[in-house]
C-alpha positions in Angstrom: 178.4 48.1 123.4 177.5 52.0 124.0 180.4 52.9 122.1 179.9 50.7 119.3 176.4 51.6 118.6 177.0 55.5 118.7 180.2 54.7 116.5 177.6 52.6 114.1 175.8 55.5 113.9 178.0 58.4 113.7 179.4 56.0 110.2 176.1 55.3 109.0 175.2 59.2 109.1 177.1 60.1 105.9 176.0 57.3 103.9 172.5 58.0 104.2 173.3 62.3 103.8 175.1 60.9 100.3 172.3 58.4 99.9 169.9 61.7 99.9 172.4 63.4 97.7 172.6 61.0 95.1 169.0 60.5 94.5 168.8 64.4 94.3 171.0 64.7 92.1 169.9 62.2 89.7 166.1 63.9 90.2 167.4 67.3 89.6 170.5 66.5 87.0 169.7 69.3 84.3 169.3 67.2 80.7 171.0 70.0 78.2 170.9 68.7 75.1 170.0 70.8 71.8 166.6 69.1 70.4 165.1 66.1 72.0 167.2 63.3 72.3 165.3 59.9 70.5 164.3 57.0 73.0 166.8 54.8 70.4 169.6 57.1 70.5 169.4 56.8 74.3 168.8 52.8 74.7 171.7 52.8 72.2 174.3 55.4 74.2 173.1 53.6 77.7 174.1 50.1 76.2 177.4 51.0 74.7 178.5 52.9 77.6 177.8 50.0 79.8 179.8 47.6 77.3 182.2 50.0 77.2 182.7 49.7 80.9 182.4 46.3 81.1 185.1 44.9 78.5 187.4 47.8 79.4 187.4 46.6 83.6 187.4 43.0 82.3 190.0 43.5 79.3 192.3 46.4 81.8 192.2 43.3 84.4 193.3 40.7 82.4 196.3 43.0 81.2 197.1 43.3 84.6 197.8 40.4 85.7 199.3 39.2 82.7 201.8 41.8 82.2 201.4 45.4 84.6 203.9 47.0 82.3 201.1 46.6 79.7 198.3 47.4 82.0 200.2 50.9 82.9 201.2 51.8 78.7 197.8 50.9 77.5 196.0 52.9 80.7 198.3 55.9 79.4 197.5 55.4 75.9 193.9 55.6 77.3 194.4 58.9 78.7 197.3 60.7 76.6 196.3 59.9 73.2 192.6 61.0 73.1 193.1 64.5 74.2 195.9 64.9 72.1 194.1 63.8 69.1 191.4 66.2 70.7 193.2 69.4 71.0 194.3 69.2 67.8 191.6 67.9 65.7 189.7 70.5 68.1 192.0 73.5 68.4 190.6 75.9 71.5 191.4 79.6 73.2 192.0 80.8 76.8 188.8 82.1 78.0 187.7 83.8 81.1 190.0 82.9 84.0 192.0 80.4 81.4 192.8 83.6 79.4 194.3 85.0 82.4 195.9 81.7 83.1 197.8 82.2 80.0 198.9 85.8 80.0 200.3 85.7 83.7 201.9 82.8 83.3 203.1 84.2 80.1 204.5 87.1 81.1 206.1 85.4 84.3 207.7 82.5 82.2 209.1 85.7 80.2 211.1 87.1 83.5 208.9 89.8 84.2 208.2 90.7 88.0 204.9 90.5 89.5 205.2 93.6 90.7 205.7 95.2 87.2 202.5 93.1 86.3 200.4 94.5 89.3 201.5 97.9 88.7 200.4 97.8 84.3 197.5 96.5 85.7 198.0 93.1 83.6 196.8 91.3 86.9 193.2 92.4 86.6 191.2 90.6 89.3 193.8 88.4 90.5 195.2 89.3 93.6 191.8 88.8 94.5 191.6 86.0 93.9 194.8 84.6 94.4 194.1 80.9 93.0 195.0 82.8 89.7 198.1 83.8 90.7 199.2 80.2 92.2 198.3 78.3 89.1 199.9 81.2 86.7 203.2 80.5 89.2 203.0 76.6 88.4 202.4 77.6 85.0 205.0 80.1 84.2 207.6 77.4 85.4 206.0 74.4 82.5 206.3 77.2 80.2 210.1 78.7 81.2 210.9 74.6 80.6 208.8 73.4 77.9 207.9 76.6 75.6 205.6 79.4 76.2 202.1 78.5 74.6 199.1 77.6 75.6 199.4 73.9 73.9 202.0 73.5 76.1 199.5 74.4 79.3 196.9 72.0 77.4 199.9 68.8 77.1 200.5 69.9 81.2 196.9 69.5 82.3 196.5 66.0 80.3 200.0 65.3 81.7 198.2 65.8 85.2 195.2 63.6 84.1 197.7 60.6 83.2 199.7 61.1 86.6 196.2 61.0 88.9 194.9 58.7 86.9 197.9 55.8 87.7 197.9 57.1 91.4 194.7 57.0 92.0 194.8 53.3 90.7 197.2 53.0 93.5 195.6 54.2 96.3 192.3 52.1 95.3 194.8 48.8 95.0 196.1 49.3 98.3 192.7 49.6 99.8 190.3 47.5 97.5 190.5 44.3 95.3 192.1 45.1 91.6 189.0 44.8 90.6 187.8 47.9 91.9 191.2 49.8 91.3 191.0 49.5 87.8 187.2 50.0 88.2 187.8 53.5 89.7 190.8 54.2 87.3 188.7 53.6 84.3 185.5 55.3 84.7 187.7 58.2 86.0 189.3 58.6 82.8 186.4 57.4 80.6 184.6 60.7 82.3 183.1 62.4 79.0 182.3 65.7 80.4 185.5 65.7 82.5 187.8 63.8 79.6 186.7 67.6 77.4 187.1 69.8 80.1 190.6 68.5 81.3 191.8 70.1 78.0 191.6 73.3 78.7 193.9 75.4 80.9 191.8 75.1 83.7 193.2 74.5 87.5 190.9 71.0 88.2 193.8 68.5 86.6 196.5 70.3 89.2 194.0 69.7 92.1 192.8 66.4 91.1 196.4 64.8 91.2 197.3 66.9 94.6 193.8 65.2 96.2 194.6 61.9 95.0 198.7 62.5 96.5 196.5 63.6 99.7 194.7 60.3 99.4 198.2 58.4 99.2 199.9 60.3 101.3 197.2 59.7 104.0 197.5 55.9 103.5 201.4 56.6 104.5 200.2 58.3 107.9 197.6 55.6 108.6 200.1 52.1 108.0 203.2 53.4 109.4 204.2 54.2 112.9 203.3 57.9 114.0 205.8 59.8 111.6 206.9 63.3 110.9 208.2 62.9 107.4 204.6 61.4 106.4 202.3 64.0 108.1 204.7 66.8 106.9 204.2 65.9 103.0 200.6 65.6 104.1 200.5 68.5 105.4 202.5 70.2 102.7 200.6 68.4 99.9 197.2 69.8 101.6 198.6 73.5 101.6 198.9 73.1 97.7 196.1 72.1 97.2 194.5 74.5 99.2 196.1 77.6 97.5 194.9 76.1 93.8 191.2 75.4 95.2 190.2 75.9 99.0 188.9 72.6 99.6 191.6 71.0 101.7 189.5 71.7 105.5 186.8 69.3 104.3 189.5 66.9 102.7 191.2 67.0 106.6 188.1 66.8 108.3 187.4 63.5 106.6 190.9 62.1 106.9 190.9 63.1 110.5 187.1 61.9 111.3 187.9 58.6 109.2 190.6 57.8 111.5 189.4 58.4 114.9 185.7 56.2 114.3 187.9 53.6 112.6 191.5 53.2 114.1 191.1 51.8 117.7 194.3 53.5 119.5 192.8 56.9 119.7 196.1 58.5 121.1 197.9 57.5 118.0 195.9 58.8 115.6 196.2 62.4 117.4 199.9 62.1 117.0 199.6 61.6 113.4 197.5 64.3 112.9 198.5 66.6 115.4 201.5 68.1 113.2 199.0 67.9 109.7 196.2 69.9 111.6 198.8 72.7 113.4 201.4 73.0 110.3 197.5 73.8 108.3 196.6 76.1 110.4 199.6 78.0 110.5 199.4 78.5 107.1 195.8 80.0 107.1 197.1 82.3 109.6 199.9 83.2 107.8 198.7 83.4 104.3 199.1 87.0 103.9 202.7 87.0 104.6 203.3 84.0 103.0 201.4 85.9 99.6 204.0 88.8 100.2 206.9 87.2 100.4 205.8 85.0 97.5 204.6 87.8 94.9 205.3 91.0 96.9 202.4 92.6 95.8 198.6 93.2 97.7 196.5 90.3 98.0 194.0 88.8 99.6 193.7 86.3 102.0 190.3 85.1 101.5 187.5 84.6 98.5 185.1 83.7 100.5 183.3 87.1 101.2 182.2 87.1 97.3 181.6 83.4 96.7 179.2 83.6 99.8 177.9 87.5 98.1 177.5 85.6 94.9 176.3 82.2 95.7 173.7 84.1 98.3 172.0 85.8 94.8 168.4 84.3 94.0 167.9 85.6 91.0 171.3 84.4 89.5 171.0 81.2 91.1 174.0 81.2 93.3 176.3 82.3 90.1 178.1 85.2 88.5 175.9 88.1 87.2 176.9 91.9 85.9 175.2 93.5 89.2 177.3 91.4 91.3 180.3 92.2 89.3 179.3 95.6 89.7 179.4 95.9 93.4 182.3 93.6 93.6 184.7 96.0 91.7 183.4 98.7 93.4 184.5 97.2 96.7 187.9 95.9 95.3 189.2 99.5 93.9 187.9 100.9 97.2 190.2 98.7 99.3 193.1 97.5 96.8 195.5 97.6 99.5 193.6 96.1 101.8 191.7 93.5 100.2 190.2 91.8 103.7 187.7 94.8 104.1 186.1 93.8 101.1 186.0 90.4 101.2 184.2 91.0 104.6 182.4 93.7 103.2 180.8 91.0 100.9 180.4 88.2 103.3 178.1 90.6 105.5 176.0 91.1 102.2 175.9 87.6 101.5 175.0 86.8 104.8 172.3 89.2 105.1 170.5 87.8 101.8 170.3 83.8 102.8 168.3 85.9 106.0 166.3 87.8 103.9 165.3 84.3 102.5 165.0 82.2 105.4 162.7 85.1 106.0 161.0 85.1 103.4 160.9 81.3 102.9 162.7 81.1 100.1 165.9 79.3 101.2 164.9 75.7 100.1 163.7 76.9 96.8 167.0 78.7 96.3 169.0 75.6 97.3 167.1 73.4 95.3 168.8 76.1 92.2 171.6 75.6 93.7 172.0 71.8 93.6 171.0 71.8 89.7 173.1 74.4 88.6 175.7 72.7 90.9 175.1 68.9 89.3 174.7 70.1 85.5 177.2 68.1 83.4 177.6 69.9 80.8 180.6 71.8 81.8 183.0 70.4 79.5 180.8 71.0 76.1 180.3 74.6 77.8 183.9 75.4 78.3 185.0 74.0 74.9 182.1 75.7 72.9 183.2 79.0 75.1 187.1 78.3 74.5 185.8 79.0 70.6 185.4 75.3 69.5 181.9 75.6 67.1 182.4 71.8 66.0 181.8 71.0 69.4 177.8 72.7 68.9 177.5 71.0 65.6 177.6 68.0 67.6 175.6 69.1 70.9 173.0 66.4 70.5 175.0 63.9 70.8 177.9 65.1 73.0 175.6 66.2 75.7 173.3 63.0 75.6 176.6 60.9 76.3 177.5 63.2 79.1 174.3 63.3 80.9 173.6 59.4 80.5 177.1 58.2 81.3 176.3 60.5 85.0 173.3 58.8 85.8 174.9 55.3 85.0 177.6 56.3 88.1 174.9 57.6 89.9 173.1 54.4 90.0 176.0 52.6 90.9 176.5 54.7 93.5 173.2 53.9 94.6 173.7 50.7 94.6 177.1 50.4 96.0 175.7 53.0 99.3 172.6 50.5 99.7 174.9 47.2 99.5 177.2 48.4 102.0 174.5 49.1 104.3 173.0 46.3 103.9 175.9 44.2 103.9 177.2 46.3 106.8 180.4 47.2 105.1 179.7 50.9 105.2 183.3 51.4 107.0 185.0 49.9 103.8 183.6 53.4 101.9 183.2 55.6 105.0 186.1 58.0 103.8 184.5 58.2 100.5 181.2 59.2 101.5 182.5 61.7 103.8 184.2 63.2 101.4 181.4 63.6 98.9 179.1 65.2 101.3 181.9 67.2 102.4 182.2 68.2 99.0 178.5 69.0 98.5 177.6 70.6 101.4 180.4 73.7 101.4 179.9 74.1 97.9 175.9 74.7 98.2 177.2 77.6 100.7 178.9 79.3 98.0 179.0 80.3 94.1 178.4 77.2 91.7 178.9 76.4 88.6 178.8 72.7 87.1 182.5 72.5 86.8 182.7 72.9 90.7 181.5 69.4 91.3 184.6 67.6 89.5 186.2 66.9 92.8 183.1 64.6 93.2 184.4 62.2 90.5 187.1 60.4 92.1 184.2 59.8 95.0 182.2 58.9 92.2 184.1 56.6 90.8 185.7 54.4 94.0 182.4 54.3 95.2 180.3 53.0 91.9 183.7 50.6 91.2 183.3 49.2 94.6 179.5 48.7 94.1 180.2 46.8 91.2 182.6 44.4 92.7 180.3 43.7 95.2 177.6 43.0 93.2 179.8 41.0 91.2 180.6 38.6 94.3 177.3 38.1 95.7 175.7 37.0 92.0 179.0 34.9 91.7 178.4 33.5 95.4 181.8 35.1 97.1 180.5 36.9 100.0 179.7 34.7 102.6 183.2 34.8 103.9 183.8 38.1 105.8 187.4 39.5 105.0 188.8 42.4 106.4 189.9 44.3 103.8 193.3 46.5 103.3 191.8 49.9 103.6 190.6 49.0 107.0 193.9 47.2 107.9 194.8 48.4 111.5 191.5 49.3 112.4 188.4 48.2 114.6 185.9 47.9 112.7 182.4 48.4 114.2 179.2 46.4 113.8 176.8 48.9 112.7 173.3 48.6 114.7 170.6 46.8 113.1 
């Protein structure tokens, strides 16, 4: 009974953390519109986006279970044939990282060696930050294949959209009601802020489809027997993932967590994950050899020294700014061949400013900055107005008011979908999902932000507001009395949760 209760507990934890999360985020959400938006235009954008949602589940559902190989060419029409008719109607530039993005891969899909690219100094920053250099890799080889130019990178990333999009609808069928996997698929791809931003050349597509494989290929490990092959591509697919965005600890934490509260043979589940968690950490230890042998030039192994530096500055809000640049460089061209001293040269001085205020009282205030530069959705008009697309700004108003409303619609569902399963006790059914979001939340609140940094928060996002509304939609249509386990928890024990 002991063990119940604390295991009640332990699951109940998250929810209310994401519960807190949500309804500061809605509170602080930034609303970044150019003029004031009108009280119609609003009623009117709420309304149609809920429509929208409504016919499209109900209409996406019906195709399903008529015909799936309709269901899967009209979902792909969905996702492929906007952004074409977007990048084209809407012709953009590599900017900022994107621009270098472009020109490594450029170069690399051209034959040249990275080691003539370090030593013309056409690398810049990145073997720094060596996220650069992995995405330019995967680049390089679409361009070698398809054609160097940066349409090409563009077609890629809404390539990747398509290819998470279908297995994410996957993953959510073999766990949830179809219901809530087209649901999830749907406002996923629907996402305005995200649907502009995905064509760009920027390295969120590549990790959204590796944590959604992650996602699968953690259902693999948890409904077969204990199994190499399964944790190794686990494993594998989590290294990838971590070398395009350094995320994949707090996606392993949760899978691991997940499956020791919920799966009742204890000793099994530390088989599974016994060869993920050591074949991970061998790679963090090895990084710096595994960079060598890989580009055989200097890099570093870690970024976190200057997203700590930079996420630790008050004035800046926890992003970029010319006097962090500043000392940033300075450290670099110090200690070029031995990057690690001034990654930790930065940590120390990021370190020392959240003390100077905690000290000074300031810490909640500068956290508070944090979460709404961290939650602002207007990422995608930002990066397309940067990427030199004006007809975007002629347009703001509007744009921005979609992208702003259609987030608070999926936070209320999320709301709602936290609240039901707590009071319907069916918190295990989402567990994973809400660990993952405060997972999410919390690291990145320790580091840098920027509003694009909160896209892995969508496929949370959208799971959890789908499953809301199927839930909502049983109890009004009088389905739930009837308990039913369902597939996601398959294999487990699930735990009453204490009253």
């Amino acid at each position: 009974m002991l063990k119940k209760s604390l295991t009640g507990i332990a699951l109940w934890i998250p929810a209310l953390m994401m519960l807190f999360a949500l309804v500061s985020t809605a509170i602080l959400l930034p609303w970044q519109a150019n003029g004031e938006s009108s009280i119609w235009m609003i009623t009117g954008i709420v309304a149609g986006i809920i429509l929208v949602l409504i016919m499209s589940i109900w209409g996406f559902t019906k195709l399903y279970q008529w015909k799936k190989g309709y269901f899967y060419l009209a979902l792909g029409a969905l996702i492929i044939v906007p952004r074409i008719i977007w990048v084209i109607w809407i012709p953009t530039h590599a900017v900022s990282d994107f621009y270098y993005y472009q020109v490594i891969a450029s170069y690399v899909a051209d034959n040249n060696s990275w080691t003539t690219l370090y030593d013309q100094g056409i690398l810049f920053y990145a073997p720094y930050f060596t996220h650069i250099l992995n995405f330019s890799k995967v680049l390089s080889t679409v361009y070698h294949i398809f054609g160097n130019s940066y349409l090409v990178g563009q077609l890629f990333n809404s390539l990747l959209t398509l290819g998470g999009t279908f297995l994410l609808f996957k993953v959510v069928k073999n766990w949830f009601p179809l219901g809530v996997a087209v649901g999830s698929s749907l406002i996923f791809a629907l996402w305005p802020a995200y649907f502009m931003y995905s064509t760009l050349l920027a390295t969120e597509p590549l990790f959204i489809f590796l944590f959604v494989l992650a996602l699968f290929l953690y259902q693999q490990v948890e409904q077969h027997a204990p199994s190499f092959i399964w944790s190794l591509l686990l494993a594998l697919t989590l290294i990838g993932l971590n070398m395009i965005r350094p995320l994949a600890v707090v996606i392993l934490i949760a899978f691991v967590i997940t499956s020791f509260l919920l799966r009742p043979k204890r000793k099994e589940t530390l088989k599974r994950y016994t060869i993920v968690v050591l074949l991970f950490l061998v790679f963090l230890a090895g990084q710096s050899t595994i960079n060598k042998l890989v580009y055989h030039i200097p890099t570093s192994n870690s970024t976190i020294g200057y997203n700590v530096f930079v996420g630790a500055n008050e004035k800046s809000g926890g992003q970029w700014s010319q006097a962090d640049s500043k000392t940033f460089w300075k450290l670099y061209n110090d200690n070029k061949t031995d990057a690690s001293k001034a990654d930790s040269a930065l940590l120390q001085k990021g370190i020392e400013r959240y003390q100077d205020m905690a000290s000074n009282g300031k810490l909640t205030d500068h956290i508070i900055t944090k979460m709404k530069n961290y939650s602002s959705e207007s990422y995608g008009y930002d990066w397309n107005v940067y990427s030199d697309a004006p007809e975007i700004w002629y347009h703001s108003k509007i744009i921005l008011a979609i992208c702003n409303v259609f987030m608070y619609i999926v936070l209320g569902l999320n709301v709602l979908a936290v609240v039901l399963a707590l009071c319907l006790r069916k918190i295990a059914d989402i567990y994973l999902f809400t660990l993952l979001q405060v997972g999410f939340t919390l690291s990145a609140l320790l580091v840098e932000v920027q509003g694009r940094y909160h896209v892995p928060l969508i496929i949370g996002y959208s799971v959890i507001g789908a499953w809301g509304c199927w839930q909502l939609y049983r109890i009004l249509a009088g389905k739930n009395k009837k308990k039913k386990k369902p597939a996601m928890l398959e294999g487990y024990d699930r735990p009453e949760l204490p009253l």
